[in-house]
C-alpha positions, 0 to 999 in steps of 0.5 A, a space after each residue: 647909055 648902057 651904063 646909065 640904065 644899068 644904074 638905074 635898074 640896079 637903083 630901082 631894084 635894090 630896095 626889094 634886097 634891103 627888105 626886112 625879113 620877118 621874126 623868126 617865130 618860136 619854132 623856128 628860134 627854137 629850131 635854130 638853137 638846137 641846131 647852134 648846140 649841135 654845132 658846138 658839140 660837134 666843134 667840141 667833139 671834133 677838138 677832142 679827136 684831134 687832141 686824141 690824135 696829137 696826143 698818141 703821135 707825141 707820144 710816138 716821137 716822146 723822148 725818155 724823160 720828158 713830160 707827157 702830153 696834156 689830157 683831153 677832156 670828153 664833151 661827153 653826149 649830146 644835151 639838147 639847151 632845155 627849151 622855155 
């Protein structure tokens, strides 16, 4: 019994959490552009440290001869996306 009014309350309440959310309204789109650009500076930036540091630890344990390791490419500062 516990188990059928289990299942009906899930069954009843479970198209209040399918409920569409409303658009996003210019600010906030915008807003949530500017903070996905952050981000990918951020993974950006967080790439070229790390390629900074295998860089200087290769080059610690470089044998006589061999080649150097790649460059890393700065993203450079943060550009917030030009806004509409």
């Amino acid at each position: 019994m516990k188990k059928i009014s289990l299942l009906l309350v899930t069954l009843l309440t479970s198209g209040f959490v399918m409920a569409k959310l409303p658009t996003p309204t210019p600010e906030q789109a915008a807003a949530a552009d500017l903070a996905k650009a952050k981000t990918a500076h951020g993974d950006k930036v967080g790439a070229y440290k790390l390629c900074l540091a295998q860089n200087e630890v290769a080059n610690k344990y470089k044998k006589a001869g061999t080649a150097a390791p790649g460059a890393c490419t700065n993203p450079g500062p943060f550009v917030p996306p030009a806004t509409n």
